[in-house]
N, C-alpha and C positions, 0 to 999 in steps of 0.2 A: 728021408726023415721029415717029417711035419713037427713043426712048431705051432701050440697054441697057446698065447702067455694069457694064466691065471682064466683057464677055460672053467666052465660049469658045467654041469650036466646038462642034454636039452631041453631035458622037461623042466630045467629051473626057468628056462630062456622062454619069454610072450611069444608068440609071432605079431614080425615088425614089418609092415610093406608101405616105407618112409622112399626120401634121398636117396639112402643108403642102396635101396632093392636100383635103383636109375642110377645107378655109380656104378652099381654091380655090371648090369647089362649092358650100359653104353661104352664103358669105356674100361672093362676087365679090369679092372686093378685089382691087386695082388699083392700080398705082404712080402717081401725080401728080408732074412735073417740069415748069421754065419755063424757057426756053432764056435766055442772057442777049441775046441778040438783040433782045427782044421780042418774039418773032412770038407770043407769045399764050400759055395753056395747054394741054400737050401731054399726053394722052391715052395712057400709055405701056403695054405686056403687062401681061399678068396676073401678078403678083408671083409667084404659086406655079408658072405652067406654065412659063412661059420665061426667068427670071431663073435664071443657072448655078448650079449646087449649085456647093457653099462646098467650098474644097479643104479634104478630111478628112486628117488628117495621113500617112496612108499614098498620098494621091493621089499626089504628086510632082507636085502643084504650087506654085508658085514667085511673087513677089511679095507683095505686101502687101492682105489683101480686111478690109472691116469685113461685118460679122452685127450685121444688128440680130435679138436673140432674144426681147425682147419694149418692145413700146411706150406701155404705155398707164401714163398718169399717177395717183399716187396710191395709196392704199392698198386702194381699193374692187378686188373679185374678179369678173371674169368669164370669158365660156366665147369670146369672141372673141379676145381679148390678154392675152399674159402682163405680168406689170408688169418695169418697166425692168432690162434686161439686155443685153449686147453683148458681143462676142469681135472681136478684132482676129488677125487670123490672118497669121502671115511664115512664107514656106516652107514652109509647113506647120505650122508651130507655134501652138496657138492660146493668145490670153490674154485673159482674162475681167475685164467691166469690169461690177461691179456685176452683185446675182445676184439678183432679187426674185422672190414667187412664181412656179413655172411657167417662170424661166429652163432650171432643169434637165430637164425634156422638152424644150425647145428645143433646148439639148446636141443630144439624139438625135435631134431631127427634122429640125435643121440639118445633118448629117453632121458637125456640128464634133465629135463625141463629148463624153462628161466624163471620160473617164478618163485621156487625155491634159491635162487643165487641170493643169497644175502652180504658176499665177501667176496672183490676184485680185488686181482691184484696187477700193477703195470710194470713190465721192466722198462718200459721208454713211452714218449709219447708221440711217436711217430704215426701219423693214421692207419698204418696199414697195422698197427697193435690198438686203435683206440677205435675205430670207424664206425663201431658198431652201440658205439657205446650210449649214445641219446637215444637211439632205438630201444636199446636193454631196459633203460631207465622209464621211459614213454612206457611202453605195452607194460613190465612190470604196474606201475601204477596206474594205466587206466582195466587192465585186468583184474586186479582184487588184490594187491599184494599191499598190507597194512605195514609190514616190518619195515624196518631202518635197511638200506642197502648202504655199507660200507667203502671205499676205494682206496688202496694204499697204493702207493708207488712216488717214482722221484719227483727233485721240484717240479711244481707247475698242476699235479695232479688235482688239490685239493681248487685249483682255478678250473680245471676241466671240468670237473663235477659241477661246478657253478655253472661254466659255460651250458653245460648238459641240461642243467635244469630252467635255465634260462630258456632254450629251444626249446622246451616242451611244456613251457610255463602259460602258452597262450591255449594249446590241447587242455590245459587242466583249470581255465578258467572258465572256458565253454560249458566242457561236462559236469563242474562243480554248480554253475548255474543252472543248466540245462537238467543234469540229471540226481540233483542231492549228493554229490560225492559229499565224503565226510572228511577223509584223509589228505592233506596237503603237500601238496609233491613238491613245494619247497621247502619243506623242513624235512624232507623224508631219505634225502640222499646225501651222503656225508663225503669228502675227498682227504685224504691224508697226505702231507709228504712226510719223506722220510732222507733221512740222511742216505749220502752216498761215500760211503769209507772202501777202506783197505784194509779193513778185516769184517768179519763175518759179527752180525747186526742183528740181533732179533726185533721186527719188527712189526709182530703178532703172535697171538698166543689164544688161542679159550682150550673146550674142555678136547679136543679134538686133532690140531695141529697145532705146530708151532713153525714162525715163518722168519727166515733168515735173511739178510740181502748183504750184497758186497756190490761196490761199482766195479761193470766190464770194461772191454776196452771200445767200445763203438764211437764214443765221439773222441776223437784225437786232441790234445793237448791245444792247437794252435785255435782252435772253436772253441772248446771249454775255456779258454780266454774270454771270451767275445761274448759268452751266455752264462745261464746260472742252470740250464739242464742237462740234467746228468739221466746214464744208464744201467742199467744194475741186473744182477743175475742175482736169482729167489732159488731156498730150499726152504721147500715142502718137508718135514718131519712130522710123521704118526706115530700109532704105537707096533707099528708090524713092516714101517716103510718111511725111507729116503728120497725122493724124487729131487732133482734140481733142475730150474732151466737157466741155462745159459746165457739165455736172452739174446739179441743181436750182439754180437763179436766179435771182434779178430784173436788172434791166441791173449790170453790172460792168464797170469799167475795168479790172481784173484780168485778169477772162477774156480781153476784147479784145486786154491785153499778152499773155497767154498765147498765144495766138490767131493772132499777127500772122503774114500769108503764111505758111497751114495748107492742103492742099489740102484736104480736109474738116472741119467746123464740125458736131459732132452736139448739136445744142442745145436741150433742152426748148422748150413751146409751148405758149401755152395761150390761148383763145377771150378775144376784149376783152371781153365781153359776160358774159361768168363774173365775171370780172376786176371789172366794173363793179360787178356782182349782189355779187358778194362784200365789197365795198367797203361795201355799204348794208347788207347783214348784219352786219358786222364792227362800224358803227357802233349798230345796234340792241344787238346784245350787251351792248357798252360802256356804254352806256345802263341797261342792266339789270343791271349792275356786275360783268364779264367782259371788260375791258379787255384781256387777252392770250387770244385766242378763236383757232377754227380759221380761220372767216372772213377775220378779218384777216392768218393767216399764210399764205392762199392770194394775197389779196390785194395783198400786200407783199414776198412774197418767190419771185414766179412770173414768169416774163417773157413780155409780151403778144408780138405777132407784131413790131409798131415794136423793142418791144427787140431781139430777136432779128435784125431786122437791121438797127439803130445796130451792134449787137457786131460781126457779120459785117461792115460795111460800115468799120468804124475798123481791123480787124483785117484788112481785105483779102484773103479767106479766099478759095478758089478754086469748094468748092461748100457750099453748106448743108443737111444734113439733120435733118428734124424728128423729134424723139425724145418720150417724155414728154407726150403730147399728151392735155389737157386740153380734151376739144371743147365745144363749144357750142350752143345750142337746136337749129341749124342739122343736126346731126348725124343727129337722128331722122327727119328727110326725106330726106334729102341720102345717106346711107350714111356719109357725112365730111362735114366742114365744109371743104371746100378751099381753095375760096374767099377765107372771113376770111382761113384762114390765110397761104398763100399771098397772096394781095392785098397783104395788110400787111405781109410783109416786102418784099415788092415794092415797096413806096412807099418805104424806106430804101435796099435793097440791090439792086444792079442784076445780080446775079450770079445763080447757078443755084441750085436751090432744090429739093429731095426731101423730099416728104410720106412719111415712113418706117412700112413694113406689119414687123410679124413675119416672121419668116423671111425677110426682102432681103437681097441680098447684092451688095456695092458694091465 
């Protein structure tokens, strides 16, 4: 059985020969789904050949699709995945959830464009969710882009957009001299915080979605002493569709509330077997008097495949896809670990289940 979520016909579909066609060829990748039925692991297209291009806002197409634009967990940089990035896209309008390295070619190789992005949203401000973000703001405004771009997310956010336009503030004195720009790119980009609670927050709204937020559990109580930044998992509500992301995590009853009858659940992921390794690092550290180490914050505030769907499985969610993915030994044989992954939310959550490629489109 093939699975293609929210396919089109292919004459609605351009031909695309992007990223995506050199994703396809070098390195196979492949969509992994599990029906709730049971019937096993299904084997679904090639994520780049026959998954529909993402309606670009000139398409005139209509509904609700999520882009995953990049999925890989962490700060570390490579030539397979970009680090976490997503657009929810309604009628045509698309909005940007989290922008980390290599998000912004994604923009363009998703057909989602960036010049239409006029609304970020951050669940943390970790670089590998922000890295891309002066980039985004630079090329939108020395390209042509007049409108207000927006950022909402936790404290610090509406400083980052400062920061952001500060770095791109010397590009836009140049070209304003040099080439009559008329539009000011320091008035032009706006940062919001928003509260970080323990219940669900709406903190956006127009004619199109409306955006929710709850704090996760990713920075632990003994830090959130020590700072004022917080992290927060966002739903997305349209009029035909629930998306939520989870954001970075360990299990949250937060999320779950947030979460409850969502049809999609975009939820980090990460190999038990990392998990474990990291656990026995974290403690070596500590040992050698490094009590608050990397180890340990992979360790404690990442959610194994079990958590991922206790969350899904309390929250009643309709499908689950994997974001953020954290692999494991298993990976360098394997292509993917799908398996762990997969498997173990399977053993909590009886529901459907997407191991999420770059450029998918759901």
């Amino acid at each position: 059985m093939i699975r293609n979520k929210r396919d089109s016909p292919a004459a609605d579909r351009p031909a695309l020969r992007t990223r995506r066609d050199l994703l396809r060829d070098t390195l196979a990748l492949s969509v992994l789904t599990l029906a709730p039925t049971g019937a096993g692991v299904v084997l679904a297209q090639d994520a780049a050949g026959l998954m529909p291009t993402p309606p670009g806002p000139a398409a005139g197409k209509s509904g609700t699709w999520l882009v995953l634009l990049g999925t890989r967990a962490g700060p570390g940089i490579d030539l397979a995945r970009a680090q976490t990035g997503s657009a929810v896209v309604v009628d045509g309008r698309p909005y940007l959830i989290d922008c980390g390295y290599g998000v912004l070619r994604q923009l363009v190789a998703s057909n989602v464009g960036y010049l239409q992005i006029s609304t970020v949203f951050f669940t943390h401000l970790h670089d590998d969710h922000t890295g891309d973000l002066p980039a985004l703001l630079s090329f939108q405004w020395t390209n042509g882009k007049t409108t207000p771009t927006d950022a909402y997310g936790p404290y610090g956010t509406s400083r980052l957009i400062a920061a952001a336009s500060a770095v791109i503030s010397d590009n836009a004195e140049i070209r304003t001299a040099d080439e009559g720009r008329t539009v000011n790119a320091a008035t032009q980009f706006h940062g919001h915080d928003v509260a970080a609670t323990d219940t669900p927050v709406q903190i956006f709204k127009d004619d199109r979605i409306s955006v929710s937020a709850i704090e996760n559990t990713h920075y632990p109580q003994r830090s959130k002493e020590r700072m004022q930044h917080r992290s927060l998992a966002l739903r997305v509500d349209s009029r035909d569709r629930s998306i939520v992301f989870a954001g970075d995590t360990a299990y949250s009853a937060n999320v779950a509330k947030l979460a409850r009858g969502a049809d999609v659940f975009v939820c980090e992921i990460a190999d038990a077997a990392v998990l474990a390794q990291m656990e026995q690092r974290a403690r070596a550290a500590a040992a050698a008097g490094n009590p608050n180490n990397i180890f340990r914050h992979v360790a404690e505030t990442h959610s194994s495949p079990a958590d991922v769907g206790r969350m899904a499985k309390e929250a009643n969610v309709k499908l689950v896809v994997l974001n953020h993915q954290l692999t494991g030994p298993s990976a360098a044989k394997l292509g993917y670990p799908v398996t762990a992954f997969i498997e173990g939310v399977r053993r909590v959550y009886a529901g459907e289940v997407i191991v999420g490629q770059d450029l998918m489109v759901l």
